[in-house]
Structure formats: C-alpha cells, structure tokens
Backbone as numpy.savetxt, mean C-alpha at the origin, in Angstrom:
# Nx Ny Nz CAx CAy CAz Cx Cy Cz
-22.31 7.91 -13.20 -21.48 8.56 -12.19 -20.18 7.78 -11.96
-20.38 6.49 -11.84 -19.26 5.99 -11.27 -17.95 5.87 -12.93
-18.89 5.75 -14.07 -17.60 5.98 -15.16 -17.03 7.32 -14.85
-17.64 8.27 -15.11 -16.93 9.70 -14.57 -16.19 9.55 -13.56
-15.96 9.20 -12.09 -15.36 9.02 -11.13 -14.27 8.65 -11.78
-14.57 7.14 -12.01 -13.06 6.29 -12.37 -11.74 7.04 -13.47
-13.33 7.74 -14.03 -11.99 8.50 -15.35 -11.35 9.71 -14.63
-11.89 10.50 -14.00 -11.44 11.50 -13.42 -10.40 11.28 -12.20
-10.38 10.10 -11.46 -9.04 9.25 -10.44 -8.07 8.66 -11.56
-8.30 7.87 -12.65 -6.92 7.80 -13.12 -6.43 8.67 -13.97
-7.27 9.59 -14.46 -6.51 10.61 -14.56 -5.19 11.26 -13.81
-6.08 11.72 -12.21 -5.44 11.96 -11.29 -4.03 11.32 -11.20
-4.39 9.75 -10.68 -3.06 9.00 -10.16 -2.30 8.87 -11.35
-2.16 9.47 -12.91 -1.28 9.41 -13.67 -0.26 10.58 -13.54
-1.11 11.81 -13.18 -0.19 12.73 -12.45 0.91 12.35 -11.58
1.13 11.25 -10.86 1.97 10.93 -9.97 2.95 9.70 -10.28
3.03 9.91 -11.98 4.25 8.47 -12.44 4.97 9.00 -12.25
5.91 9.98 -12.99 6.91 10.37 -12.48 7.39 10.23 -11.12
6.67 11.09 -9.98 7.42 10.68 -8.56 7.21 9.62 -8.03
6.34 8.50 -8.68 6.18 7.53 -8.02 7.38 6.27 -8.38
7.44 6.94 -9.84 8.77 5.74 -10.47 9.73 6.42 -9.78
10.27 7.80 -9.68 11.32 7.90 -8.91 11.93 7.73 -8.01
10.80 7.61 -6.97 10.60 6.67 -5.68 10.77 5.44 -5.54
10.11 5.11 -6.56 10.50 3.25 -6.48 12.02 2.86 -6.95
12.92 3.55 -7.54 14.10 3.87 -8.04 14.82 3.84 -7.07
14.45 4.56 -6.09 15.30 4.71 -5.02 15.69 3.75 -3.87
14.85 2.53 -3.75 14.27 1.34 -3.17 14.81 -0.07 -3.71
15.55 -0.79 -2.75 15.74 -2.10 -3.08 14.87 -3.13 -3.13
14.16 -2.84 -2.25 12.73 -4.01 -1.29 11.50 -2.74 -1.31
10.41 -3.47 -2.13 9.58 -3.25 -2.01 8.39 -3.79 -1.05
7.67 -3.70 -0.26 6.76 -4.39 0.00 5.19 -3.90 0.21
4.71 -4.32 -0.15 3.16 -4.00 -0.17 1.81 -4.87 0.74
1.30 -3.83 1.28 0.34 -4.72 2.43 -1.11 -4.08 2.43
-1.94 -4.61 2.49 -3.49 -4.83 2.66 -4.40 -5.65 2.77
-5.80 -5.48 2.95 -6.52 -6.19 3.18 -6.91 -7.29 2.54
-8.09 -8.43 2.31 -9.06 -8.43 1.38 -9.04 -8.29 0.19
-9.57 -7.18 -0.86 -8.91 -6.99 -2.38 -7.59 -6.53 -2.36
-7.79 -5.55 -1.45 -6.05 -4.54 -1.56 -4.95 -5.40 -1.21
-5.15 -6.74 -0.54 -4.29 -7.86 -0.73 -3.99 -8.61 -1.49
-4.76 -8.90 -2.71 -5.08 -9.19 -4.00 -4.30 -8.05 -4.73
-4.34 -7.22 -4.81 -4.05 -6.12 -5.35 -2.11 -6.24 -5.22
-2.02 -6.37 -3.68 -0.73 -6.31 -3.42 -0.01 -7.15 -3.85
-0.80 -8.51 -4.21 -0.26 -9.77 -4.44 0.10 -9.72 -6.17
-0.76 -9.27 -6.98 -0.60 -9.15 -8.11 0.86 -7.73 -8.66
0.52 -7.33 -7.92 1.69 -5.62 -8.32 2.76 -6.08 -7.75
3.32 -7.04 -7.13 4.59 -7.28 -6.21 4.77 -8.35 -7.25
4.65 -9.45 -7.82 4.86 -10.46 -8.84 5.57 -9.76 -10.04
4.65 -8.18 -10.45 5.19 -7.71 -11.36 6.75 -6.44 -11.38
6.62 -6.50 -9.93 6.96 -5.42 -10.07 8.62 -6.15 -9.73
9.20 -7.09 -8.96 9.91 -8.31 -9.16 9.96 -9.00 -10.60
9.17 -8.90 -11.45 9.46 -9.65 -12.86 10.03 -8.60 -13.76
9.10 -7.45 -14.02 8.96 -6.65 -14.75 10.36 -5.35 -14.13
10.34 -5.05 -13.04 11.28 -3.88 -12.97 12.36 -4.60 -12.06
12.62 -5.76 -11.82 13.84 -6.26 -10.93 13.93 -6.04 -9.52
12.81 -5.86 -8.93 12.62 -5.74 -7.38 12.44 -6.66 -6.46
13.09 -6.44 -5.80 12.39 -7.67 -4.58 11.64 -6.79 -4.25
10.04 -7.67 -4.48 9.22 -6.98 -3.76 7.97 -8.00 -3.61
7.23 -7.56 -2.19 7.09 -8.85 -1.59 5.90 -7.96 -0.73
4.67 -9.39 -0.42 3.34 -8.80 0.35 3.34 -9.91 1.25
2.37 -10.09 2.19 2.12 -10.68 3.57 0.90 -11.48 3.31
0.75 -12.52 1.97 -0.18 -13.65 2.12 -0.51 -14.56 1.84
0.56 -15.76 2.70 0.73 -17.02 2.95 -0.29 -17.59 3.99
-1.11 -17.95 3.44 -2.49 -18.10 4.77 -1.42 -19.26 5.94
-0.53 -19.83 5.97 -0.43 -20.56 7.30 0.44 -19.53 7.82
1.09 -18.93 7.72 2.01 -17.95 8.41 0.98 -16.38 8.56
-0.20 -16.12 8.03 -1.15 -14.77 8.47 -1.53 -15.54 9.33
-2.06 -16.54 9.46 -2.83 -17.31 10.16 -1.95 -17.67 11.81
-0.88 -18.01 11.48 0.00 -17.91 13.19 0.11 -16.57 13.30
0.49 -15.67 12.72 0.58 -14.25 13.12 -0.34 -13.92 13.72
-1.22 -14.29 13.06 -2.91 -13.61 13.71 -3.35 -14.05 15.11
-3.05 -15.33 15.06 -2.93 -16.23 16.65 -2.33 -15.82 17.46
-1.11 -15.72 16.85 0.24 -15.51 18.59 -0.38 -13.88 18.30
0.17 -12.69 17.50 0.14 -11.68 17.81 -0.95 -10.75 17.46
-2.47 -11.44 17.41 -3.98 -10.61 17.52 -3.62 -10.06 15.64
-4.87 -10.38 15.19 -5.05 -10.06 13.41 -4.57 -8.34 13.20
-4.94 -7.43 14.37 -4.65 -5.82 14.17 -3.29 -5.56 14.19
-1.80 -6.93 14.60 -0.69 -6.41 15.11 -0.07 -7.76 13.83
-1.09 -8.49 13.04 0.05 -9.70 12.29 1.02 -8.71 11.31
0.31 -7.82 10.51 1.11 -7.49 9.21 2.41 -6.34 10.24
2.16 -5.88 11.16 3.40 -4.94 11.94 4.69 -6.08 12.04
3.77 -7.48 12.88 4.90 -8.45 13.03 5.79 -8.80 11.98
4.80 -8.99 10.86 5.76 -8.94 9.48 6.75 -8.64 8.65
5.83 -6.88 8.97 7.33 -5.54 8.97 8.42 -6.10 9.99
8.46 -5.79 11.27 9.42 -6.08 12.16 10.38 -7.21 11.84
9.85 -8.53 11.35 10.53 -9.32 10.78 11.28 -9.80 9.25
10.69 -9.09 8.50 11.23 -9.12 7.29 11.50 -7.75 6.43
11.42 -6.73 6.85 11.59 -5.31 6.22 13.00 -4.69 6.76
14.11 -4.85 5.74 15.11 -4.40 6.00 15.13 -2.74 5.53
14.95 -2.24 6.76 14.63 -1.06 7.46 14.86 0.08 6.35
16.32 0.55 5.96 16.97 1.31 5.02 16.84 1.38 3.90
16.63 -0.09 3.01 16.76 -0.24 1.74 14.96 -0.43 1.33
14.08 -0.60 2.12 12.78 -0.95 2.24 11.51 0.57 1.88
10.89 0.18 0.82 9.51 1.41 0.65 8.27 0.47 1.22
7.71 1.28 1.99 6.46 -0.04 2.31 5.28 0.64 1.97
4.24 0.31 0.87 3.42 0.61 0.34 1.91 0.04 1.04
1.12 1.18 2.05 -0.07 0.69 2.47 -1.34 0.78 1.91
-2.41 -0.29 1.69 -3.08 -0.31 0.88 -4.44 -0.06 1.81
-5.15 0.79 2.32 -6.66 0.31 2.20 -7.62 1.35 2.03
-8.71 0.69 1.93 -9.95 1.14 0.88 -10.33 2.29 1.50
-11.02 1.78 2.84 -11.58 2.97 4.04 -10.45 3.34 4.62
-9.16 3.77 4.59 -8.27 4.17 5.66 -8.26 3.80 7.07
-8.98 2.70 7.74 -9.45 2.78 8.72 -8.87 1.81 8.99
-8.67 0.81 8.38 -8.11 -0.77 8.91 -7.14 -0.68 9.81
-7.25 -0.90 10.81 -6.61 -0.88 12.38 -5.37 -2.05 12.10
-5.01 -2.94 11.17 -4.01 -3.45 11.35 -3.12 -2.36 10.08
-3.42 -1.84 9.01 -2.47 -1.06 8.65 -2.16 -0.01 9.11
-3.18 0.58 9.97 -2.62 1.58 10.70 -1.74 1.41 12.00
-1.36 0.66 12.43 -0.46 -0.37 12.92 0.84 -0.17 12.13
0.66 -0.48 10.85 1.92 -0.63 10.32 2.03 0.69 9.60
1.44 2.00 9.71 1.78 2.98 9.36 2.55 3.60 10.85
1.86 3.35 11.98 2.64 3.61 12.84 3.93 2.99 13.17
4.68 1.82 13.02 5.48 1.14 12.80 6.60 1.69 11.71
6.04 1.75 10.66 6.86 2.28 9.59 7.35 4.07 10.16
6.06 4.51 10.90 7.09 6.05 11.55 8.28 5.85 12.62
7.67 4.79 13.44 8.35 4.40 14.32 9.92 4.31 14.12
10.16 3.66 12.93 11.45 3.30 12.02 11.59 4.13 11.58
11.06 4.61 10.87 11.87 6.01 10.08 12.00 5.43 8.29
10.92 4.47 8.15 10.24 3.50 6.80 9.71 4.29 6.01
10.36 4.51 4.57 9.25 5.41 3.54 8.24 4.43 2.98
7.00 5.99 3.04 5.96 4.89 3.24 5.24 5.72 2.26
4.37 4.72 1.43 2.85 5.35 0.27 2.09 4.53 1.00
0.66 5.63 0.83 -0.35 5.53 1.63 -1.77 5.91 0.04
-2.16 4.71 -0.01 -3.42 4.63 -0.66 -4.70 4.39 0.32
-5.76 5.24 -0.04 -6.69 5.01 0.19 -7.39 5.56 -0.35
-8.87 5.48 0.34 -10.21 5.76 -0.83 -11.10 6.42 0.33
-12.54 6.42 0.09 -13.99 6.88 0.59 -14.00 8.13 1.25
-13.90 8.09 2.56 -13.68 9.24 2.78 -12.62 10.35 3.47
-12.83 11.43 3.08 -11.46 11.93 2.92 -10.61 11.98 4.63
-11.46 12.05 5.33 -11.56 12.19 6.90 -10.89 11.01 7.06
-10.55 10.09 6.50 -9.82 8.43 7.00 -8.86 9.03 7.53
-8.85 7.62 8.75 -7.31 7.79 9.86 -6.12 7.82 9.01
-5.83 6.55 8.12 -4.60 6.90 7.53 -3.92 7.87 6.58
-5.28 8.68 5.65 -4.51 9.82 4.99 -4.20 11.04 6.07
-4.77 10.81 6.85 -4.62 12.18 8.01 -3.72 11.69 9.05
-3.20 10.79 8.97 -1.65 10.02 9.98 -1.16 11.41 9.94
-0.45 11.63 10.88 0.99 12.19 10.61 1.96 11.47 10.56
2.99 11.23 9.77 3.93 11.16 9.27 4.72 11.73 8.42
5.84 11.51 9.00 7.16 12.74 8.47 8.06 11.84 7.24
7.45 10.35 7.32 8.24 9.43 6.00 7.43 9.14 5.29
5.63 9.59 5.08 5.28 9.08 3.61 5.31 9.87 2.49
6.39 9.16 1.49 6.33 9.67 0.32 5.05 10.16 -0.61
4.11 9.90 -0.43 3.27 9.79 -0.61 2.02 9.49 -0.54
0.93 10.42 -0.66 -0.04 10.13 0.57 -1.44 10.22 -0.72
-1.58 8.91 -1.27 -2.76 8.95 -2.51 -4.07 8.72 -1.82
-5.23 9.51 -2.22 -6.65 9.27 -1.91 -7.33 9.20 -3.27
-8.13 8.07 -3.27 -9.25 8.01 -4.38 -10.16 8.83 -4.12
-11.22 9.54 -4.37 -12.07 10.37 -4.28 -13.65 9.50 -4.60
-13.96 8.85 -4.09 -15.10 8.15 -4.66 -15.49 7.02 -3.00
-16.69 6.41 -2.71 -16.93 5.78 -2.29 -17.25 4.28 -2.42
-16.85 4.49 -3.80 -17.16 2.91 -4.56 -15.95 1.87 -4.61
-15.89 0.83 -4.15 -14.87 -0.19 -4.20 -14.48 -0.27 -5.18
-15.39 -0.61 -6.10 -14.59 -0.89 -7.55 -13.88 0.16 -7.82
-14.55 1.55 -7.90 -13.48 2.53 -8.56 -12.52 2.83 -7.15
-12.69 2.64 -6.16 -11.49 2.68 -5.39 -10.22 1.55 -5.40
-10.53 0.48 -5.43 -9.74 -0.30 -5.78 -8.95 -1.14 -7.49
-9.61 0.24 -8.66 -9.01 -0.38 -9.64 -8.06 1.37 -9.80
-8.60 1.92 -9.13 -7.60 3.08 -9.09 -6.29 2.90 -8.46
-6.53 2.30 -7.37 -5.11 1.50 -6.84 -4.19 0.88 -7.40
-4.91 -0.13 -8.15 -4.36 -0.89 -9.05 -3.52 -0.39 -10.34
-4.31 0.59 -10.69 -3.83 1.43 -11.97 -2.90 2.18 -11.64
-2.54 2.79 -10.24 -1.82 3.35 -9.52 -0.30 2.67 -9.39
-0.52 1.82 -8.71 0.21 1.03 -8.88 1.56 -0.05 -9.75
0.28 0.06 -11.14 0.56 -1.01 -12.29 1.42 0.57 -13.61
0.51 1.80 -12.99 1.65 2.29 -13.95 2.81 2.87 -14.56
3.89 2.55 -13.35 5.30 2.59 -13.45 6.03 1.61 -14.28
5.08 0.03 -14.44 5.39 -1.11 -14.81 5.57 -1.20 -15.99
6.84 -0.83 -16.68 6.83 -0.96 -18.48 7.54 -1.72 -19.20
C-alpha cells in the first residue's frame, strides 16, 4: 500500500513543476518553515535552492536563536517572530511545511503571512480536514496535500515536491 501511495503523490506533485518553478521565479527570498522532519526538510531544500537556483533562501533553525524565540515569545508564536523579523514582505514566498496541518506555530505563520499580504505554499499531509489546507487565504499560491497518512510517504513527497524545480 504504502509503495502505491508514494507513487501515486509524486506523480501528483509533478503535476505542479511548472507553476511551482514559475512561482519561485517570481521571488527574491525564499523562506521555508516547519517542524521536526519538515524542518529537516526545509533545511536541506533552502541550501539547494540558494546553491543550485541563486536564491536567498533561508529556514528558522539555529537552535540558540529557536531556543530564545521560544522563551521570550512561547514555541506556537517563535517561527511568526521570525517572519516579522527577517521576511522582507514584497520580495518574500514563504513556504509552510507540516505533516498534520495542525501545528499551531505554523498556523501562526500562515496567519501572519495573510496578515501581510505574504505569498504563501502550503504543504501538508494526513488528513484532508487539516486546519492549514482549509485556512482561508487569499495569498497562497498554492495549497499542496499529500493524500496518505504515513510520514514517510508524507514527508518524502514534500521533499520531492520541493527538490523538483532544482536542475
């Protein structure tokens, strides 16, 4: 089951190179934010995507600076503080990463990014009912769901998602 899944999602998210490279085209500053793997995830696709396509593009994880964020402004509000401080507003795509849609600090920064008027991609996975694919927002470019409940195939679909504009 879960090979079928995985083949049948990147299938899917290959459907979306085109507008996704076009999108990223349009963007000076990239930045990418998530949890756990999807922070891993973010950390690896922002290295490349700065080497490989000439972006500044940049994620939120320097453990002594998450780590004061998380202190002074509560772990659900560090990565918003982030945005607020380093996301130059206009020239900026901010790419949100998580698994369950549910993570209360990116949904934070999906609200933040409406707040601004921030184009925003929205990955997530499990189930389809998650808070963040069902946000409203009038700036995400894009609003990707994995179809599967499995981490692995939710999070290498991301990845693949991600990684294949990179040429």
């Amino acid at each position: 089951m879960k090979k079928n899944e995985l083949q049948r999602e990147i299938e899917k998210c290959y459907s979306y190179k085109g507008e996704f490279k076009e999108l990223l085209s349009n963007f000076t500053d990239v930045i990418i934010l998530g949890n756990g793997g999807s922070s891993s995830i973010a950390s690896h696709i922002t290295q490349d995507y700065t080497k490989q396509m000439n972006k500044r593009s940049f994620t939120f994880s320097d453990p002594s600076r998450l780590t004061c964020y998380s202190n002074d402004y509560g772990y659900e509000n560090a990565y918003k503080q982030f945005l607020q401080e380093f996301a130059p507003i206009n020239d900026s795509l901010v790419v949100l990463i998580s698994s369950s849609g549910n993570s209360q600090n990116i949904l934070n920064c999906a609200d933040w990014c409406e707040e601004n008027s921030v184009s925003t991609v929205v990955l997530t996975g499990f189930n389809e009912d998650n808070l963040l694919k069902n946000k409203e927002m009038t700036n995400r470019e894009i609003n990707y769901w994995v179809d599967s409940e499995d981490y692995g195939v939710v999070e290498c679909v991301h990845m693949i998602f991600l990684h294949m504009v990179v040429e």
